[in-house]
C-alpha positions as CSV (number, residue, x, y, z in Angstrom):
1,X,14.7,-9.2,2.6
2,X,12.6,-12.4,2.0
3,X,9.5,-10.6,3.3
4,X,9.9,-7.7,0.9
5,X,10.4,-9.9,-2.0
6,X,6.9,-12.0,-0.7
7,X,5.3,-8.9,-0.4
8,X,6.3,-6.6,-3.2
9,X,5.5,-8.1,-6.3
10,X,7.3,-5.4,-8.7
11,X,10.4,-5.2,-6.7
12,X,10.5,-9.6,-7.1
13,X,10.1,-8.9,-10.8
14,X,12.6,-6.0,-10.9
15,X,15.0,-8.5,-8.1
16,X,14.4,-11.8,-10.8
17,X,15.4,-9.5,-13.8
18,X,19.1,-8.7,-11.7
19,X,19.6,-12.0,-11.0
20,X,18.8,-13.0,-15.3
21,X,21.1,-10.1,-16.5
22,X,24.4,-11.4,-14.4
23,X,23.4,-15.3,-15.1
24,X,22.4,-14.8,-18.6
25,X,24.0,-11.8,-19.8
26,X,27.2,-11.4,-18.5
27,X,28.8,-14.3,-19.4
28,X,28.0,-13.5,-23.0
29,X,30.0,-9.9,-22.0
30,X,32.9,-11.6,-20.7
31,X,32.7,-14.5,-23.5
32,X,32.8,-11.2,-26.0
33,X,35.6,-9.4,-24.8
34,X,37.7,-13.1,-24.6
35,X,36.7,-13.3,-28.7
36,X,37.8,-9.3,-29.2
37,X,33.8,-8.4,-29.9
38,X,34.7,-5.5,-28.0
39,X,31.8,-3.7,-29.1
40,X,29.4,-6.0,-28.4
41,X,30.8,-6.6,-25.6
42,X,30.5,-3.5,-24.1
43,X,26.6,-3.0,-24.9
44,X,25.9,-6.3,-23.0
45,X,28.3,-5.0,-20.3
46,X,26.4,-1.7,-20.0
47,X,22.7,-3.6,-20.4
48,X,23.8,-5.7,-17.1
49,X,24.9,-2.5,-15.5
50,X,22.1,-0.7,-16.0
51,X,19.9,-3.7,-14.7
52,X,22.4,-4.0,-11.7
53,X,21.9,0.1,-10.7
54,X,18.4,-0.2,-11.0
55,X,17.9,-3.2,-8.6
56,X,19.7,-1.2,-5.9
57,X,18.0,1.8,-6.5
58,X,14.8,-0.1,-6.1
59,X,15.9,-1.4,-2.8
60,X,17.1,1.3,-1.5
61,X,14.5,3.5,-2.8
62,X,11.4,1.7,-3.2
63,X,10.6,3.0,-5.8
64,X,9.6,0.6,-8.2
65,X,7.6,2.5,-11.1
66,X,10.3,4.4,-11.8
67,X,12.7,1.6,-12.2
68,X,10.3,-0.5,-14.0
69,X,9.9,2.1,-17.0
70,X,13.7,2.5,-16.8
71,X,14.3,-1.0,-16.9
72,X,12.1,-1.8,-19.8
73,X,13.9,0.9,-22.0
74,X,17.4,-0.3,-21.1
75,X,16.5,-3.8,-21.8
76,X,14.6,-3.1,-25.0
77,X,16.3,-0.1,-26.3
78,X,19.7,-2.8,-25.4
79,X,18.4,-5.1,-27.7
80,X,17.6,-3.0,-30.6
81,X,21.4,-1.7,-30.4
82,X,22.5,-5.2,-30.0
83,X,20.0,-6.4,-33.2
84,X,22.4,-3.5,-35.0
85,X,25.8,-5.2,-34.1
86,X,24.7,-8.7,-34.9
87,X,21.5,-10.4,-36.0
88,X,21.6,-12.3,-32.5
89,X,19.9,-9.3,-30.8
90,X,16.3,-10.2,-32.2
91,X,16.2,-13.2,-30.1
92,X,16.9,-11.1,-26.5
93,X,14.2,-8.7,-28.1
94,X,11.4,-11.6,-27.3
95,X,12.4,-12.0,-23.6
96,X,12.2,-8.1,-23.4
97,X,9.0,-8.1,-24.7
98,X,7.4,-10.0,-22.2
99,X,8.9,-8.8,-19.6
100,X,7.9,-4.7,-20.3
101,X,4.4,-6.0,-19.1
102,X,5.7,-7.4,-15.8
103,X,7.8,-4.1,-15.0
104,X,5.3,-1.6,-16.2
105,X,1.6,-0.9,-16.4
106,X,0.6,-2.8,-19.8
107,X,-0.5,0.0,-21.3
108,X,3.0,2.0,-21.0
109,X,4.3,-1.7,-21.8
110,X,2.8,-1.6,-25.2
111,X,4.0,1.7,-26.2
112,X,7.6,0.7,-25.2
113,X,7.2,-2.4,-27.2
114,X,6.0,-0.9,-30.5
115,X,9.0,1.8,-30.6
116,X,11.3,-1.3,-30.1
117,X,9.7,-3.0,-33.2
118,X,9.2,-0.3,-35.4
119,X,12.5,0.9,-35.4
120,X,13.9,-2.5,-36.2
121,X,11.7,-2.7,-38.4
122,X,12.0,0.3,-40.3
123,X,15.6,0.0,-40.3
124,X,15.2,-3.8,-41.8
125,X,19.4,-4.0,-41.9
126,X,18.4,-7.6,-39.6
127,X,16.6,-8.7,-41.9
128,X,17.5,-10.8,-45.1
129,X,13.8,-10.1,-46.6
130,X,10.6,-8.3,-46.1
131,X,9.0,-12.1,-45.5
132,X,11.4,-12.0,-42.8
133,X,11.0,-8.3,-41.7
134,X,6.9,-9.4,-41.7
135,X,7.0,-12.7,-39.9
136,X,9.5,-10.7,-37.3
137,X,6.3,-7.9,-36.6
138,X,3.6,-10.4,-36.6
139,X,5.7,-12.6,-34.2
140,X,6.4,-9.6,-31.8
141,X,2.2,-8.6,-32.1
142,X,1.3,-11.9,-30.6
143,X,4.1,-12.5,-28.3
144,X,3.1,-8.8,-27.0
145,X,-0.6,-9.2,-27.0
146,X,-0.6,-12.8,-24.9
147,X,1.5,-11.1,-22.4
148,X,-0.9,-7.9,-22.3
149,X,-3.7,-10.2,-21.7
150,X,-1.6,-12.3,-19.0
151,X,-0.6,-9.2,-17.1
152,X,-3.7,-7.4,-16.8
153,X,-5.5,-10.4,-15.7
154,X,-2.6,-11.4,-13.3
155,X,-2.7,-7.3,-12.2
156,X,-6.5,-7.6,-11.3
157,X,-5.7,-10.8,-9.5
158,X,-3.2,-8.9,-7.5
159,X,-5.4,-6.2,-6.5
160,X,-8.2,-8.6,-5.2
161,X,-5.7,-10.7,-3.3
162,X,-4.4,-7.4,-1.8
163,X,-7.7,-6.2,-0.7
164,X,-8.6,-9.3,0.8
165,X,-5.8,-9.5,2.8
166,X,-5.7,-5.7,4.2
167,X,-9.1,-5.1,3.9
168,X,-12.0,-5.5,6.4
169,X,-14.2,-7.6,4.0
170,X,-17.5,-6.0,5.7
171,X,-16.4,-1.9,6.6
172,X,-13.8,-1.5,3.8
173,X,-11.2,-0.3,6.0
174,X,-7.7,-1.5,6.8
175,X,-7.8,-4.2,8.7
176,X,-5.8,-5.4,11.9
177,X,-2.6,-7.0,9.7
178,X,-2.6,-3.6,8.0
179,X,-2.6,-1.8,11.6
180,X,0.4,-3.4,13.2
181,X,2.4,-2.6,10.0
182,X,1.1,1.2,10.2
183,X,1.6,1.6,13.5
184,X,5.1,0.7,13.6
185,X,6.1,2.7,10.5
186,X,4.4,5.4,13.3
187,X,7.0,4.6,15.3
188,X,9.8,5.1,13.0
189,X,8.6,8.3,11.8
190,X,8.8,9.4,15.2
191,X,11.8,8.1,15.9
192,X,13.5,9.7,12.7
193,X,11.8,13.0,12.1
194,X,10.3,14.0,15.6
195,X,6.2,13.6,14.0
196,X,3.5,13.6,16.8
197,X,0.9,10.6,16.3
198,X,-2.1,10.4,18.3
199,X,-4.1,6.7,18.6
200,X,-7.9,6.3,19.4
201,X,-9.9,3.5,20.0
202,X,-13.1,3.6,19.5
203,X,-15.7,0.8,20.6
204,X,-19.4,0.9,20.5
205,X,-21.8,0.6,23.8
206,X,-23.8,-2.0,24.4
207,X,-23.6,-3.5,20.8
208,X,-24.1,-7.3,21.5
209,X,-27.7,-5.8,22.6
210,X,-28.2,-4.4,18.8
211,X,-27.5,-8.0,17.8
212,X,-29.5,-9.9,20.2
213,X,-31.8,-8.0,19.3
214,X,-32.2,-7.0,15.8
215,X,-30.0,-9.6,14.0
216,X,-26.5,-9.6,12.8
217,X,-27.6,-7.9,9.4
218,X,-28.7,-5.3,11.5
219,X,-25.5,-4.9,13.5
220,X,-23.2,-5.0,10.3
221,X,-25.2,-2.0,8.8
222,X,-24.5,-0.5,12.2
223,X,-20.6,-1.0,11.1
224,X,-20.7,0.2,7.9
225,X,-22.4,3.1,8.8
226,X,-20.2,4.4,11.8
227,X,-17.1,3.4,9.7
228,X,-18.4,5.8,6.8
229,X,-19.0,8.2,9.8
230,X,-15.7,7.9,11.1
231,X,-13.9,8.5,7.7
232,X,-15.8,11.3,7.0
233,X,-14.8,13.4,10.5
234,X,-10.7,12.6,9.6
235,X,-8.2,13.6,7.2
236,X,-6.5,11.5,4.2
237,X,-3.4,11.5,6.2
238,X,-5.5,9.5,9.1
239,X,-5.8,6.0,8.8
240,X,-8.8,3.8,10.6
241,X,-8.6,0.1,10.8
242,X,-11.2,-2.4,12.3
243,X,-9.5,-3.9,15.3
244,X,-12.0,-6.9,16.3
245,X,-15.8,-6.8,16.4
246,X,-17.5,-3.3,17.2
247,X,-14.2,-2.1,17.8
248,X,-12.0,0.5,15.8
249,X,-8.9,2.2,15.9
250,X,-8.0,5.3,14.7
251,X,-4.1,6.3,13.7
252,X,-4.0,10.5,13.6
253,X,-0.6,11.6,11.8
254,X,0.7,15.4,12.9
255,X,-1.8,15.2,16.1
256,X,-0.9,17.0,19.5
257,X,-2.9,16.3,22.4
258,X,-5.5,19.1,21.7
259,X,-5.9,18.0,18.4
260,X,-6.3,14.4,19.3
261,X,-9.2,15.5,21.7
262,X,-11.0,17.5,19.3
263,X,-11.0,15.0,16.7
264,X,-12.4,12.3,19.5
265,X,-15.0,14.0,20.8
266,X,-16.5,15.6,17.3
267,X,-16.5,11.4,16.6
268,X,-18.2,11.2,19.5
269,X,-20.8,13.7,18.8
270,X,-21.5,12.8,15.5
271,X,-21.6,8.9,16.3
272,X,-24.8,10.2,19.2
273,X,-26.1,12.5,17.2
274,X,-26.1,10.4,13.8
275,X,-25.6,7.1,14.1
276,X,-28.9,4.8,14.8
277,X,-30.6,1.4,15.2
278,X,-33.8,0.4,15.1
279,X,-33.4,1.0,18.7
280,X,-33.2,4.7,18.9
281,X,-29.6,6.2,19.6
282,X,-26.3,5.2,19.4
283,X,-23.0,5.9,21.5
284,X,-19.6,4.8,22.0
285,X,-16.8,5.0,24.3
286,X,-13.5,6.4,22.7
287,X,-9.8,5.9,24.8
288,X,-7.0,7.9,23.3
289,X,-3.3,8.1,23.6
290,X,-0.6,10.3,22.1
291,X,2.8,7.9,21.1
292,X,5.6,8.5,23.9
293,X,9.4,8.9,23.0
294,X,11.1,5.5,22.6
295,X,7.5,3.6,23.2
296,X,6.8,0.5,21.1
297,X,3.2,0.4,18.9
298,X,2.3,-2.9,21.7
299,X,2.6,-0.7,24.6
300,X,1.3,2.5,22.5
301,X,-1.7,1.0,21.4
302,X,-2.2,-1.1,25.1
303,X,-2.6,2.2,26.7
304,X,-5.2,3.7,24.4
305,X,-7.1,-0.2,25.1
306,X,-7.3,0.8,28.8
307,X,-7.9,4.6,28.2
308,X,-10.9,2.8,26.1
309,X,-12.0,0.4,29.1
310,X,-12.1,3.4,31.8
311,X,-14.2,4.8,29.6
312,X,-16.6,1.8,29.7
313,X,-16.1,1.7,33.1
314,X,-16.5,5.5,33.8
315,X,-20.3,5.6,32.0
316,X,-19.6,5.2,28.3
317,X,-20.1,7.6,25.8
318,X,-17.0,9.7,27.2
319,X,-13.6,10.0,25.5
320,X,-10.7,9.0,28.3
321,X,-7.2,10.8,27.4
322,X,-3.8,8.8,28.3
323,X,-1.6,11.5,29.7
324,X,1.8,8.7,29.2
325,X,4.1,10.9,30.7
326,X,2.9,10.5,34.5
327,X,1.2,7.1,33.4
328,X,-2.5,8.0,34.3
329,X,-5.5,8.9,32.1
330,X,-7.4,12.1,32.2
331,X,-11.2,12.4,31.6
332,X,-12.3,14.4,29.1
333,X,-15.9,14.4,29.0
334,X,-17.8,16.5,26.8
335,X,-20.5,19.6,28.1
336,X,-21.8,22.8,26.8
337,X,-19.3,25.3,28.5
338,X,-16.1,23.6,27.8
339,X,-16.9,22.1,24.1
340,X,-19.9,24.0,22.8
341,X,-21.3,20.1,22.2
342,X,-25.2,20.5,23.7
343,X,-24.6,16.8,25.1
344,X,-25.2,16.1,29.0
345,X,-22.1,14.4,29.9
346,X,-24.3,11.2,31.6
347,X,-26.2,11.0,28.5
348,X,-27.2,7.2,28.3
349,X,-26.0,4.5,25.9
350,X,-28.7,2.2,24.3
């Protein structure tokens, strides 16, 4: 619970709005219904019901666009009715205000906002003059535009802290946190709906040599360029994270064995055929394993490791296949007859 409130900063907002509507709301219901403001009473009652539905929803659901724009018209659109029992509503209408931005994209936010105004305002029954019906409007325009400014800056803020903590600052790709959370929602999936999910690991050959050799600029352009390279031979379904160093791993959703080979060796291919150093060609070793029944990601992605080292140790630039059932690997290595690749199968890593 505490981990999806750290990590989900709508569904905090959404969670902190609950808690305000039962703390600061309901007693006003109750304290209505004890005076016989039965009306009243029963707006305030439905606002915090409302609130209360949508925070489980939220939880349940995830879904947290959808209950921010239906949160910010219950609260707004609650005090606007309220404003028409008693003058009291136009101070919850402030509160709402700034919240919209926090539940909604500011832009949506400001739209929600002005409807709330206007139709106080053209109503004007909460008003004892147009001064006050003026100073009201120009009250609500810079309480609204502070908090427009506030949450796009805070929104940008969020989205750089994001990508630096799932991105791979230098490839772009998800990074290693981000993998451990994929691959276990992997393991769900296939727990729940049957999916197939195949798992490569890809590492480069001899690529301490490139850096020895040519620099560590020259190696990271190496990186760049086979993570580009990599993207471009999957699907959007497929996700490829940077793992440590020179190596990557690649999570295929749907994949059957077959499919899982294919998609290895054409990365293979590509990476021999394309990718390059200022020392001539490029290759890398690629272990692959499809997720077992009842396996954990740990184990799932260990066996794809040491599918990747026999294929170090077997010569490099192969693609090793974990069978998992019968607990042994099967080599797949690449030749004209069997994959229509025009590769020798000993072809030599720089």
């Amino acid at each position: 619970m505490m981990h999806r409130l750290r990590t989900d900063f709508h569904l905090s907002v959404i969670t902190l709005l609950g808690l305000c509507a039962i703390v600061g709301v309901l007693p006003f219901a109750i304290y209505r219904f004890w005076v016989g403001l039965y009306v009243t009473g029963i707006i305030d009652s439905a606002i915090v019901a409302g609130v209360v539905f949508a925070v489980i929803y939220a939880w349940k659901t995830g879904d947290t666009s959808r209950t921010g724009l239906f949160l910010a018209i219950v609260t707004c659109g609650g005090a606007v009715v309220a404003t028409h029992v008693g003058s009291a509503g136009l101070y919850w209408l402030f509160p709402t205000l700034l919240t919209s931005f926090f539940l909604i994209r500011p832009e949506l936010a400001v739209v929600v906002n002005a409807i709330a105004v206007a139709l106080l305002t053209l109503d004007g029954s909460a008003f004892a003059s147009n001064v006050d019906r003026w100073t009201f409007v120009a009250s609500c325009m810079v309480v609204s535009l502070c908090a427009y400014i506030f949450a796009q800056r805070t929104e940008t803020q969020r989205v750089q802290l994001e990508r630096l903590a799932t991105r791979d600052p230098l490839t772009g790709v998800h990074n290693r946190r981000v993998m451990e959370a994929e691959l276990q929602l992997a393991v769900n999936s296939q727990r729940q709906t049957g999916m197939s999910f195949g798992l490569i690991m890809l590492d480069l050959d001899h690529f301490k040599q490139i850096n020895d050799r040519y620099g560590h600029n020259i190696g990271d352009q190496v990186l760049i360029q086979l993570a580009k390279l990599v993207l471009d031979c999957t699907r959007r379904a497929d996700h490829l994270f940077r793992f440590g160093g020179e190596e990557f791993v690649l999570l295929l959703t749907g994949a059957d064995a077959d499919g899982m080979r294919a998609v290895a060796e054409n990365i293979r291919h590509r990476i021999q055929s394309e990718l390059k150093s200022p020392g001539g060609q490029v290759t890398a070793s690629l272990g692959c394993a499809l997720l077992a029944p009842n396996e954990s990601w740990p184990a799932w992605l260990k066996r794809a490791d040491s599918a990747l080292y026999r294929a170090k140790a077997q010569g490099r630039n192969c693609v090793i296949i974990d069978s998992g059932e019968e607990h042994h690997a099967e080599e797949s290595r690449t030749n004209s007859s069997a994959s229509g690749i025009s590769v020798a199968p000993d072809a030599g890593p720089v």
